[in-house]
C-alpha positions as CSV (number, residue, x, y, z in Angstrom):
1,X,128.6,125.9,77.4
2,X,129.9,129.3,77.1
3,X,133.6,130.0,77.5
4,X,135.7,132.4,79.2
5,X,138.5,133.8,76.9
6,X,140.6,134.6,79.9
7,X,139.7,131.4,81.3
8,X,141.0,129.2,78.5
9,X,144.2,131.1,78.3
10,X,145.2,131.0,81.8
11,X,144.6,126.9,81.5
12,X,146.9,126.6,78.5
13,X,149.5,128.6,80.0
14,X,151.4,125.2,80.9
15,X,151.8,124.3,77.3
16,X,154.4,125.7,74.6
17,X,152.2,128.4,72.5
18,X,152.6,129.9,69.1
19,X,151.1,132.2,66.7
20,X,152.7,132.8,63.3
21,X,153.4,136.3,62.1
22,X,153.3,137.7,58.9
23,X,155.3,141.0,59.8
24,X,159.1,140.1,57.9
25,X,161.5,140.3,61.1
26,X,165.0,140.9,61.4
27,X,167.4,140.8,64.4
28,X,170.7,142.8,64.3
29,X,173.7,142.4,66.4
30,X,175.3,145.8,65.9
31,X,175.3,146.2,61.9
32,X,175.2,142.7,61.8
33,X,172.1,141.3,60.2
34,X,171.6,137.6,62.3
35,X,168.1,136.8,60.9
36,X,165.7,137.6,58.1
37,X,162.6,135.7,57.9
38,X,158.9,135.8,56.9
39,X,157.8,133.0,58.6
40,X,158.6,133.7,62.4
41,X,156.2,132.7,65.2
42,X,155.5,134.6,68.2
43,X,156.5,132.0,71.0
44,X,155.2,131.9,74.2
45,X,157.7,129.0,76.4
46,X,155.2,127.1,79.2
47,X,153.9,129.2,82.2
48,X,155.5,132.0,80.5
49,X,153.6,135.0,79.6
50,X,156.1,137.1,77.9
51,X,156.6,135.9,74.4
52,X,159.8,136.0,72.1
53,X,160.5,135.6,68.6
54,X,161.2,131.9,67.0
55,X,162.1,131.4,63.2
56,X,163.4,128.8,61.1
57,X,167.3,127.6,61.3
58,X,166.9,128.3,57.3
59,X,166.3,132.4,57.8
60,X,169.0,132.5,60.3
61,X,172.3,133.9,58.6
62,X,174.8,134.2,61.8
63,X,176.0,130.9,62.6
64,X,174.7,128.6,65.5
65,X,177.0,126.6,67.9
66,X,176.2,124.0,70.9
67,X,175.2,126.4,73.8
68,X,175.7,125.6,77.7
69,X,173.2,123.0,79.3
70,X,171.0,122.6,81.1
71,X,168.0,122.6,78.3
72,X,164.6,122.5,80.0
73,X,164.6,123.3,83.8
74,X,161.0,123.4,85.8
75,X,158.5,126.2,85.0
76,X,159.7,129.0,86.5
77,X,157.6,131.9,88.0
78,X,157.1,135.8,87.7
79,X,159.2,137.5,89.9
80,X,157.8,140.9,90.6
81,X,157.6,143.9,87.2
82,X,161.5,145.0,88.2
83,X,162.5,141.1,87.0
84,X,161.3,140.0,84.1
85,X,161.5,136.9,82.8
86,X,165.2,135.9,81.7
87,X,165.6,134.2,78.4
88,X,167.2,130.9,80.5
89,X,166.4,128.5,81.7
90,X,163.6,127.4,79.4
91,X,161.2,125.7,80.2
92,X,160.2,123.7,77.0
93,X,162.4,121.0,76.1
94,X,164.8,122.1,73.4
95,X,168.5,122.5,72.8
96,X,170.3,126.3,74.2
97,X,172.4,127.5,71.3
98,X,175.7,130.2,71.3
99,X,175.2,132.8,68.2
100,X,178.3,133.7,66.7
101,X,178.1,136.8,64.2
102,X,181.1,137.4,63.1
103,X,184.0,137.7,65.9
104,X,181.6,138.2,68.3
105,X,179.8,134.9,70.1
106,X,176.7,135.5,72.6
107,X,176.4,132.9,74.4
108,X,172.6,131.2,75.0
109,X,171.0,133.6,73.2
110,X,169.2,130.6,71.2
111,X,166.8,128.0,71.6
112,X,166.5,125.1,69.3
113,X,163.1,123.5,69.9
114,X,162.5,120.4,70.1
115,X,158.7,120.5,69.9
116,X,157.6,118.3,66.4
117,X,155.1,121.0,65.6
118,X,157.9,123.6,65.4
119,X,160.6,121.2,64.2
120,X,163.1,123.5,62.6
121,X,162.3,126.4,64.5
122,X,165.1,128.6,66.7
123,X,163.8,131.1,69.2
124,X,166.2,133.9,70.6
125,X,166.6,136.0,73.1
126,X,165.6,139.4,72.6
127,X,167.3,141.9,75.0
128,X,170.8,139.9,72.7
129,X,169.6,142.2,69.5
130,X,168.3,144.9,68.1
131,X,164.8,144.2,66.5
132,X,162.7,144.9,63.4
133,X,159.4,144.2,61.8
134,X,159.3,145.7,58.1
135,X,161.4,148.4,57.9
136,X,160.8,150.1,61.5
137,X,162.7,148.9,64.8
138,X,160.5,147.5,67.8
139,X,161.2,147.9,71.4
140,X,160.9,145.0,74.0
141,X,159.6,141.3,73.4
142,X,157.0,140.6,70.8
143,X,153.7,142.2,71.0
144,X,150.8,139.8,71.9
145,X,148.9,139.4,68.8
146,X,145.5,138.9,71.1
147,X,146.5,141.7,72.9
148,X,145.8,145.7,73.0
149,X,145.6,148.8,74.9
150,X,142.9,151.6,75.6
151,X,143.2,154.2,77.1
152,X,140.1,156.6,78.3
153,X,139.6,159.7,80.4
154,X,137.8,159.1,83.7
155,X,135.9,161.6,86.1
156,X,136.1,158.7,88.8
157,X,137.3,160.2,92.0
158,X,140.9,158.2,92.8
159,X,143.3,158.3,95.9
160,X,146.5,156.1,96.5
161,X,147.4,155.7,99.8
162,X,150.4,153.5,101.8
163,X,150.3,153.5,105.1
164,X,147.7,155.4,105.7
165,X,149.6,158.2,103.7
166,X,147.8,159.5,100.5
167,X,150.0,159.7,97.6
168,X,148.2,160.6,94.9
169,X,144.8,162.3,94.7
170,X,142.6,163.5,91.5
171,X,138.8,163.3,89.7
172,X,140.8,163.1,86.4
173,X,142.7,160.8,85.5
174,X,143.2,158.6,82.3
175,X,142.9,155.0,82.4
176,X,144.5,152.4,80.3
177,X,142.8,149.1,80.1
178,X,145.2,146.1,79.3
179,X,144.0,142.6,78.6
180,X,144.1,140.4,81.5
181,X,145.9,142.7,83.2
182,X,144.4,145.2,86.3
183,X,143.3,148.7,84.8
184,X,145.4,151.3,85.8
185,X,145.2,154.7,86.7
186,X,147.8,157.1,85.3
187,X,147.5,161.0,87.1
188,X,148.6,164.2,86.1
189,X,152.2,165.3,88.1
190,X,150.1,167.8,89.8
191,X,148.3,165.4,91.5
192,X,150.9,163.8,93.3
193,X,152.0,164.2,96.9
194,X,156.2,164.4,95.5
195,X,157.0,165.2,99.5
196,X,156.6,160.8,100.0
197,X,158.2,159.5,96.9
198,X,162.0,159.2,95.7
199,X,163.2,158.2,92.5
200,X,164.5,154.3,91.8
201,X,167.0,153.7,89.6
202,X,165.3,150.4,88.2
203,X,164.1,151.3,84.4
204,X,162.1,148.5,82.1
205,X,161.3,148.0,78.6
206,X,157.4,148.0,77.4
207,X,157.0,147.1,73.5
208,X,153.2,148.6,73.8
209,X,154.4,151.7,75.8
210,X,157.9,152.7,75.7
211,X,160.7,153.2,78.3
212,X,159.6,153.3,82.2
213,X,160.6,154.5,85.1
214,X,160.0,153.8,89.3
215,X,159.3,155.4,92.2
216,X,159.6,154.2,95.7
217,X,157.8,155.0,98.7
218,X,160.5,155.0,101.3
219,X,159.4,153.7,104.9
220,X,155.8,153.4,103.7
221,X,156.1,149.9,101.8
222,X,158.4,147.2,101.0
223,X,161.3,148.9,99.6
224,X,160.3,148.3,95.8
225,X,159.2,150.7,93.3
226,X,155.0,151.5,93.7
227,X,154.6,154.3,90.8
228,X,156.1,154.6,87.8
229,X,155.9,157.3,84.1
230,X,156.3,156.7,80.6
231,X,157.9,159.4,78.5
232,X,157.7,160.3,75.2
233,X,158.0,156.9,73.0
234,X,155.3,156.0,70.8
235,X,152.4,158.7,69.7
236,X,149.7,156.3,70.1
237,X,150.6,156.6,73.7
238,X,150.6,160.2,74.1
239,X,147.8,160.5,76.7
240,X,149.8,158.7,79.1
241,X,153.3,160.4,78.5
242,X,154.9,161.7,81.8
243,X,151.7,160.8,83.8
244,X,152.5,158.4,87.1
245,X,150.4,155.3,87.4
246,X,150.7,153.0,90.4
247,X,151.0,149.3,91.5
248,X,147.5,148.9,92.4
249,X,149.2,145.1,93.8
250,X,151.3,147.2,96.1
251,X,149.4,150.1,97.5
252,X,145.4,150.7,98.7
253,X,143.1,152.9,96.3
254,X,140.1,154.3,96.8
255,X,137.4,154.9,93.7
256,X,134.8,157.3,94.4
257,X,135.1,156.6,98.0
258,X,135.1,152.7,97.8
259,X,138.5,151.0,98.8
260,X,139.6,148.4,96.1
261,X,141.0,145.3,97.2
262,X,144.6,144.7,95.9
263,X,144.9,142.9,93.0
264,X,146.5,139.2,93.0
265,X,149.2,139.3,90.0
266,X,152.7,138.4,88.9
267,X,153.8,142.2,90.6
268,X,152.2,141.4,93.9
C-alpha cells in the first residue's frame, strides 16, 4: 500500500522524534563556550514541530543544576506565527535543568530526557544561546533535516484582498515552496497597495530565511500581522529579500482569477 510522506509525519507528530547530526555544534552564552559536541540530535518534543538541539551531558562543559518543575505538562498547541513555541513546558517526560556558565545561571534552559532511547541526552533551549555548526553561527532553531526550500518565478496572475479591499496585485511574483507548509507568494514593493497597511512591531527569527518583519491591515482583519519581508540574510535567499508575502490563512487570494480557499494551519 502506497504511503503518504506527509501522511506518516503528521501521525507521528504525537511521539518524541530525533535525527542525529553530524554537523559539530556549539552553543555560547556570551564568550562562554556551554557545549561542544559531535553527536547532537535534532529533537523534535511531541506535537511539536519546531525542533531544538539535544546532546549528551558528556559534551556539555557549563555546569547543570535542578531546574524549576513542572517536567512534562500536556501537548501544547501552535499559537499563531507571532508565538512560537516556548522552550517550557515540555511535553516529553524529562527533568528541566538551570545552566550555570560561570556567574551567570539561566534558568530552564535545559531538558534532561528521560526517554531510554536518548538516555544521556540534554536538549536546550535555543533563543538562551548563541549557536554554531562548524565554524559558522546559525540563526533560529535547528533546521529540519527533511526539509527545504524552492523558490521559482511565476507568471500566475495573484491578488490579496481583506475585506473586499485588494492589497496586493501582480502577474510576477516569486514563489517559495516549503514542505508541508502552504506555498507562498512573495511580490515586488511596487505591487502593493501601502495606502491599507501599517507596520507591526512583532519581528521573528527564520533559520531557512533570516529576520522578518509584519504588517497589519488595520480595520480590515483581526488586528494581527497578514504580510510580512525578509531582508538581506542569507544569499541563498536573495530572490525573496525585501519582497512582501502574505498569510494566505488570514486573507482571500485570487490565482489567475480563481479564489483560493484559506488554508487550515498553525497561523490560522
Amino acid at each position: 500500500m502506497a504511503v503518504r510522506i506527509s501522511q506518516e509525519l503528521k501521525r507521528l507528530l504525537p511521539q518524541l522524534r530525533y535525527e542525529p547530526t553530524a554537523k559539530r555544534l556549539r552553543a555560547k552564552l556570551g564568550d562562554a563556550l556551554v557545549l561542544d559536541s559531535q553527536r547532537a540530535v535534532v529533537l523534535w518534543e511531541p506535537d511539536r514541530y519546531l525542533p531544538v538541539h539535544a546532546v549528551p551531558a558528556d559534551d556539555v562543559v557549563a555546569r547543570l543544576e535542578p531546574g524549576p518543575s513542572p517536567g512534562a505538562v500536556p501537548p501544547e498547541r501552535p499559537g499563531p506565527p507571532s508565538s512560537p513555541f516556548p522552550f517550557a513546558p515540555h511535553t516529553a517526560d524529562g527533568e528541566p535543568l538551570a545552566v550555570r556558565v560561570g556567574g551567570t545561571l539561566v534558568p530552564g534552559a535545559a531538558f534532561r530526557l528521560a526517554d531510554p532511547d536518548l538516555a544521556g541526552y540534554v536538549a536546550f533551549d535555543t533563543d538562551a544561546f548563541s549557536w554554531f555548526e562548524e565554524e559558522e553561527p546559525i540563526l533560529g532553531h535547528p533546521r529540519d533535516p527533511f526539509s527545504r526550500i524552492d523558490v521559482r518565478a511565476s507568471k500566475a496572475h495573484v491578488r490579496v484582498l481583506l475585506g473586499g479591499v485588494v492589497l496586493a496585485d501582480s502577474a510576477s511574483t516569486v514563489r517559495l515552496f516549503e514542505g508541508r507548509l502552504p506555498p507562498r507568494s512573495y511580490f515586488h514593493p511596487d505591487d502593493i497597495r501601502w495606502e491599507h497597511l501599517v507596520p507591526d512591531p512583532l519581528r521573528t527569527v527564520c533559520p531557512y530565511k533570516g529576520v522578518a518583519k509584519y504588517w497589519a491591515a488595520p480595520g480590515l482583519g483581526d488586528g494581527r500581522p497578514v504580510a510580512w519581508s525578509y531582508g538581506p540574510y542569507f544569499p541563498e535567499m536573495l530572490q525573496i529579500q525585501d519582497r512582501i508575502a502574505f498569510f494566505d490563512e488570514r486573507v482571500d487570494v485570487e490565482v489567475d482569477g480563481v479564489v483560493q480557499g484559506r488554508p487550515r494551519t498553525t497561523w490560522s
